[in-house]
N, C-alpha and C positions, 0 to 999 in steps of 0.2 A: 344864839339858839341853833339846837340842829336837831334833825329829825332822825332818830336812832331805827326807825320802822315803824311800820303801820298794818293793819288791817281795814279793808274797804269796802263794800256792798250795794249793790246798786238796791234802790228804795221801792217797791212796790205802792202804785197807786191804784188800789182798787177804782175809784170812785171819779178817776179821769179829769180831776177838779183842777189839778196841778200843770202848771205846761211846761214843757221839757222835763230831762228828766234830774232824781235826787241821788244822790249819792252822800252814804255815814263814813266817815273814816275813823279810826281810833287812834290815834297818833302819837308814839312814843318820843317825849323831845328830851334833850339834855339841853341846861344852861349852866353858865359859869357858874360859880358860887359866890362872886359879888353882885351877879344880878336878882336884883328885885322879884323877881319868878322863880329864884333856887327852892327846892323843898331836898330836904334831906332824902325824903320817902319817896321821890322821884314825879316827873311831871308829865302829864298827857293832856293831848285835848281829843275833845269831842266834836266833829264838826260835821254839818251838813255843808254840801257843795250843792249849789244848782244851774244844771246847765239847760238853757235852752236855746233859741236859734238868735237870740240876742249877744249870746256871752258865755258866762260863766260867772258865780257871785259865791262868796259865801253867805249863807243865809241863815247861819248860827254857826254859832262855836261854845263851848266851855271850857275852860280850863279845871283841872283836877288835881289832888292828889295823889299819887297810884297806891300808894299801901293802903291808905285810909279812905278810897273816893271820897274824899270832900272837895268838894265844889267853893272855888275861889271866885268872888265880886269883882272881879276886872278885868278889863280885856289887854289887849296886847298893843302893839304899836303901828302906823298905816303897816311902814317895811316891814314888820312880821307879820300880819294878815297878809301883804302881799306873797312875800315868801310861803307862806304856806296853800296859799290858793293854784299858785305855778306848781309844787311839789305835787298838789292832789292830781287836777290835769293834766301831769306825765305820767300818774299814777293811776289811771281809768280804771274801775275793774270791767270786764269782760261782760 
């Protein structure tokens, strides 16, 4: 798997209910074409990061189809959740 680009934004909490803070990333990835995650029509995830004074976690994700947005039933594997959780927190937005 590799991460081809992304777009990221940091998450407004009105409501102060949240601790630390969220961040959405849109993540363009490329994988092989024998892996299990290939889509012709190309793959993205969606993923909320959340950082507070504990860590950093991911605290959702989606996997998608990019031409079609359809949303795939499964998730990924530990080392790619890990990989991609490292990638966002060098990836901070401002």
């Amino acid at each position: 798997m590799e991460i081809k680009d992304h777009t990221a934004e940091k998450l407004n909490d009105p409501t102060g209910i949240l601790v630390g803070d969220r961040y959405e990333y849109i993540l363009n990835i490329e994988v092989d074409e024998e892996d299990e995650l290939y889509s012709e029509h190309g793959l993205g995830v969606k993923l909320i990061l959340a950082v507070d004074e504990n860590g950093s976690r991911i605290a959702q994700y989606q996997l998608y189809e990019q031409v079609t947005n359809k949303f795939f039933d499964f998730g990924l594997e530990e080392d790619e959740e890990k990989m991609l959780k490292e990638y966002c927190m060098e990836h901070l937005p401002e």
